[in-house]
N, C-alpha and C positions, 0 to 999 in steps of 0.2 A: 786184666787190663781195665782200667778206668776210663769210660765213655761219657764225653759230655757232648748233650744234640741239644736242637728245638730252642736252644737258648744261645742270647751273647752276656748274659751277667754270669760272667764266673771270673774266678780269681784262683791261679796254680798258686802255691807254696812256696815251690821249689824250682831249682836253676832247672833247665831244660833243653833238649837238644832236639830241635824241630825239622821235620820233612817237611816239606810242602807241595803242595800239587794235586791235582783231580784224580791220579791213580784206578785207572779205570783197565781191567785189567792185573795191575801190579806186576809189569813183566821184569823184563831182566835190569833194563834201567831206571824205574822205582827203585828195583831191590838194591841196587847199587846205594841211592840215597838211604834206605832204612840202614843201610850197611854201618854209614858214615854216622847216624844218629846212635844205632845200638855200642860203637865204639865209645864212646862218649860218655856210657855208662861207668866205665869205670873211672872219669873224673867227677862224679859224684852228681851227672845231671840225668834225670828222666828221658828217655827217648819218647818224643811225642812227634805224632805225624797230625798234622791239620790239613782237612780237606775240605770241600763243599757241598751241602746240600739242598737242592739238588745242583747239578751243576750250571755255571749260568748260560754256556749256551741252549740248555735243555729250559731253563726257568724264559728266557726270553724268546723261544720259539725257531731258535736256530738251528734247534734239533731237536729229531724224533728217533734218534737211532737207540738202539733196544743198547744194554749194559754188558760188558763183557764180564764184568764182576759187578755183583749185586750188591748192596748194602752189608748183609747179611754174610756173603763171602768176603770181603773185604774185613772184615770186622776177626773171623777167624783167621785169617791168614794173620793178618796184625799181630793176633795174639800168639799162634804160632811163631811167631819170630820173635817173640820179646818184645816188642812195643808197650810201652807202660802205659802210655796215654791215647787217647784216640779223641780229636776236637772233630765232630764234624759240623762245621760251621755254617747256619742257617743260611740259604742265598731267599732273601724277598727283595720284592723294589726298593725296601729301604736299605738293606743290607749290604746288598749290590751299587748302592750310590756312596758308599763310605770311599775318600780320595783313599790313595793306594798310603799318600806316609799317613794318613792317620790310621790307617789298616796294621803300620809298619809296628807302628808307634805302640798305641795302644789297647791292640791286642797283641800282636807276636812276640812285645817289649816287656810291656807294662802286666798286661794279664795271663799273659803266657811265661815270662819270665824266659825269654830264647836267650840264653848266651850262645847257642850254636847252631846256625841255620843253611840245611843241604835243601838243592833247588837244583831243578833243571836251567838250563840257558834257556829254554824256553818256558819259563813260568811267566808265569803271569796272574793277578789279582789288585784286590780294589777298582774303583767306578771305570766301567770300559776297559779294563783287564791292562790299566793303566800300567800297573806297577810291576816291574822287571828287574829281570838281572842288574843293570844297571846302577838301577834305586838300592837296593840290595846292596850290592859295590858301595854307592855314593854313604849309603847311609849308615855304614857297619862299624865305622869309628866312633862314631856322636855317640852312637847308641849301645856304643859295647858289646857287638857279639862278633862270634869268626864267623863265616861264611864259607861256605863249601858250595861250588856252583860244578853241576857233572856234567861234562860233556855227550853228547848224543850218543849210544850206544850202535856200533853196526852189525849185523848177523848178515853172514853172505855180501857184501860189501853196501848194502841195503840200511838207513836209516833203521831204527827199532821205533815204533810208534804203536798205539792204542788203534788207530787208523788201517795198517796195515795188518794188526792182529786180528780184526776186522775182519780182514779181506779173506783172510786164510781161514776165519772158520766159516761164513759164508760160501764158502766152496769147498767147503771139509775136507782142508789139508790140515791134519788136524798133528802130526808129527812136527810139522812146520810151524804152526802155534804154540806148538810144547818147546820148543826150540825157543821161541820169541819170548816166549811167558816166563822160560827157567823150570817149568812145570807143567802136567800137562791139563791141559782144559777142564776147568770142573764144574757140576751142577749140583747146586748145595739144596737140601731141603728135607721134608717130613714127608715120610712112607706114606702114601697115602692106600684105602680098599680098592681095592678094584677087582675086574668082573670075575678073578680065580679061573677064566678061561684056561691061561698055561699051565696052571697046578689040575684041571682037566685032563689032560694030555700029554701031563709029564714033565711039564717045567714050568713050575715053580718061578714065579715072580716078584720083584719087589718093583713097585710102582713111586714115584713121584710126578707132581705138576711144579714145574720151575715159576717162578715169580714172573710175574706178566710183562714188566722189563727184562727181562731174559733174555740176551741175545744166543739163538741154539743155531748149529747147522742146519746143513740138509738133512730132510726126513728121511731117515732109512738104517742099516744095522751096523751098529760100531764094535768093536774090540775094547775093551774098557777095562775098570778096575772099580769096586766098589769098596768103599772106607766106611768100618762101624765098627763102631767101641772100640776105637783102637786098633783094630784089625784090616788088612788088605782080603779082599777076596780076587781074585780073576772071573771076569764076568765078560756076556755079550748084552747090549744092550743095542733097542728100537726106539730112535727118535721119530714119534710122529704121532699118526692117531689110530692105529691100527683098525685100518680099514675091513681087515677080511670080518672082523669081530663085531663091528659096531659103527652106528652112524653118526657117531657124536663127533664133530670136529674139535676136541680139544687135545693140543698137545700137548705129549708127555712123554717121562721118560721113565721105560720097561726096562730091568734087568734080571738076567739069567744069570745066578752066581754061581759057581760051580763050588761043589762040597758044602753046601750052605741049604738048609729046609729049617727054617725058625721064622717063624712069624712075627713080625716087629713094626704091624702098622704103627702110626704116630713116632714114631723114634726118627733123628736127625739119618739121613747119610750123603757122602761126597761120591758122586759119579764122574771119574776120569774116562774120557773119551779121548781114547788112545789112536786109532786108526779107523775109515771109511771101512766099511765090509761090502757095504751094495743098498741100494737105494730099494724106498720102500715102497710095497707092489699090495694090491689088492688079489689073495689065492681061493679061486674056486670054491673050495671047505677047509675043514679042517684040518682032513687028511694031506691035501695039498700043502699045507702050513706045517702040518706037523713031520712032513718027510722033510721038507725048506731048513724049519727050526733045526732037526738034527745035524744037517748040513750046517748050518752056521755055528754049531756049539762045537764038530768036531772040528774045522778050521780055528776057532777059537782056541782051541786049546794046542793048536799047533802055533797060532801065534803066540798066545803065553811062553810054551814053550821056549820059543825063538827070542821073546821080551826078556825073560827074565833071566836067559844067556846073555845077552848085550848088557844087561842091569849090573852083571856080575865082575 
């Protein structure tokens, strides 16, 4: 997949078939739009999704809320799905005051080359998130593309939104997320050292720190799946800072992978957080931890179990 950032002088080639929107998350109704874009391929035009960086209510202070999908996630998923192209379009003061038809015009026309543009009904872009559906509609003749505008998505008779997905991992209904998402919840990044406490006592850990944007649940131990090189593992994992060990408040994220002892600091991996297990507790010693840990790895694999019955 071809990424273009940090710049507006660029110039596509070739016809194109454009998503649009902040995609934060990419749940069920994004995937809808990329649906409509990667069709599109076999009339001879690129699926390209253009998005914003950072986004503008985050650039103008509107918001401070942490990312449901990071840069870095977003970018794999894309390419997992066939997306040729990935615009992610600089937002600065200046960037941000471009009118919406000269946004229309001469980027998603002229420099993008859109013959075919999927949009939510509520999109919005250019100076004050001016430019809509509407514009979109009005302007799709003059300028020669089709248009594709998706309607709202609902799960449980409930609107789908980036907002609500929110809500449900901030309370770690984390099944109801995966629901919302199409997928379930993941936390992308690079194995990092750490203290070998677990591989002390018999389990073996692989360690990451999420991106300081990172929006994560509640602190405490999930039911999960770990993805590397390809491969699924069934794992337990602790969102937090593991108190009983150490006094550093940083958080992160521990996993127990079951059938899995390889050492692979620095290497990428995807943490799905599947299910709440129980919230995270400060234990007496080690001993006290380490009888807990047992406890949670054999639940664990009673819900694997159970998981990968229903998967079936």
């Amino acid at each position: 997949m071809e990424i273009i950032r940090n710049t507006t002088d660029f110039q596509l080639s070739s016809d194109t078939a454009v998503a649009l929107g902040k995609f934060d998350g990419v749940h069920v109704g994004h995937r809808r739009l990329l649906e409509k874009i990667l069709e599109q391929r076999g009339r001879g035009r690129k699926a390209c999704v253009v998005t914003f960086d950072p986004a503008p209510a985050v650039l103008f202070g509107y918001s401070d809320e942490k990312e449901l999908s990071t840069a870095e996630e977003k970018r794999r998923l894309f390419a997992e799905m066939g997306v040729d192209i990935l615009i992610e379009f600089p937002m600065n003061r200046d960037t941000a005051a471009i009118p919406p038809r000269t946004f229309l015009r001469e980027y998603l026309c002229d420099r993008i080359n859109a013959r075919f543009i999927a949009a939510g009904e509520d999109v919005s872009f250019g100076c004050k998130g001016m430019g809509d559906a509407a514009l979109l509609r009005e302007k799709s003749g003059e300028l020669e593309y089709e248009l594709c505008i998706i309607e709202k998505v609902c799960v449980d008779g409930e609107e789908v939104s980036s907002t609500r997905i929110r809500r449900c991992v901030e309370n770690g209904e984390m099944e109801l997320a995966a629901r919302l998402l199409g997928d379930p919840y993941t936390v992308y990044g690079e194995v990092a050292r750490g203290s070998r406490i677990g591989r002390s006592i018999g389990f073996p850990t692989v360690n990451l720190v999420p991106g300081e944007g990172k929006l994560l649940p509640p602190k405490g131990v999930y039911f999960s799946r770990v993805l590397w090189n390809g491969q699924a593992f069934a794992a337990v994992s602790n969102v937090g800072c593991k108190p009983t060990v150490t006094r550093e408040n940083i958080l992160g994220v521990e996993s127990y992978l079951y059938h899995f002892d390889r050492e692979i600091y620095g290497q990428q991996i995807c943490v799905e957080l599947l299910s709440f297990r129980r919230a995270e507790r400060k234990f007496e010693g080690l001993d006290e931890l380490r009888a807990q840990l047992e406890e949670d790895i054999q639940a664990g694999r009673d819900y694997h179990c159970q998981f990968c019955a229903k998967e079936m």
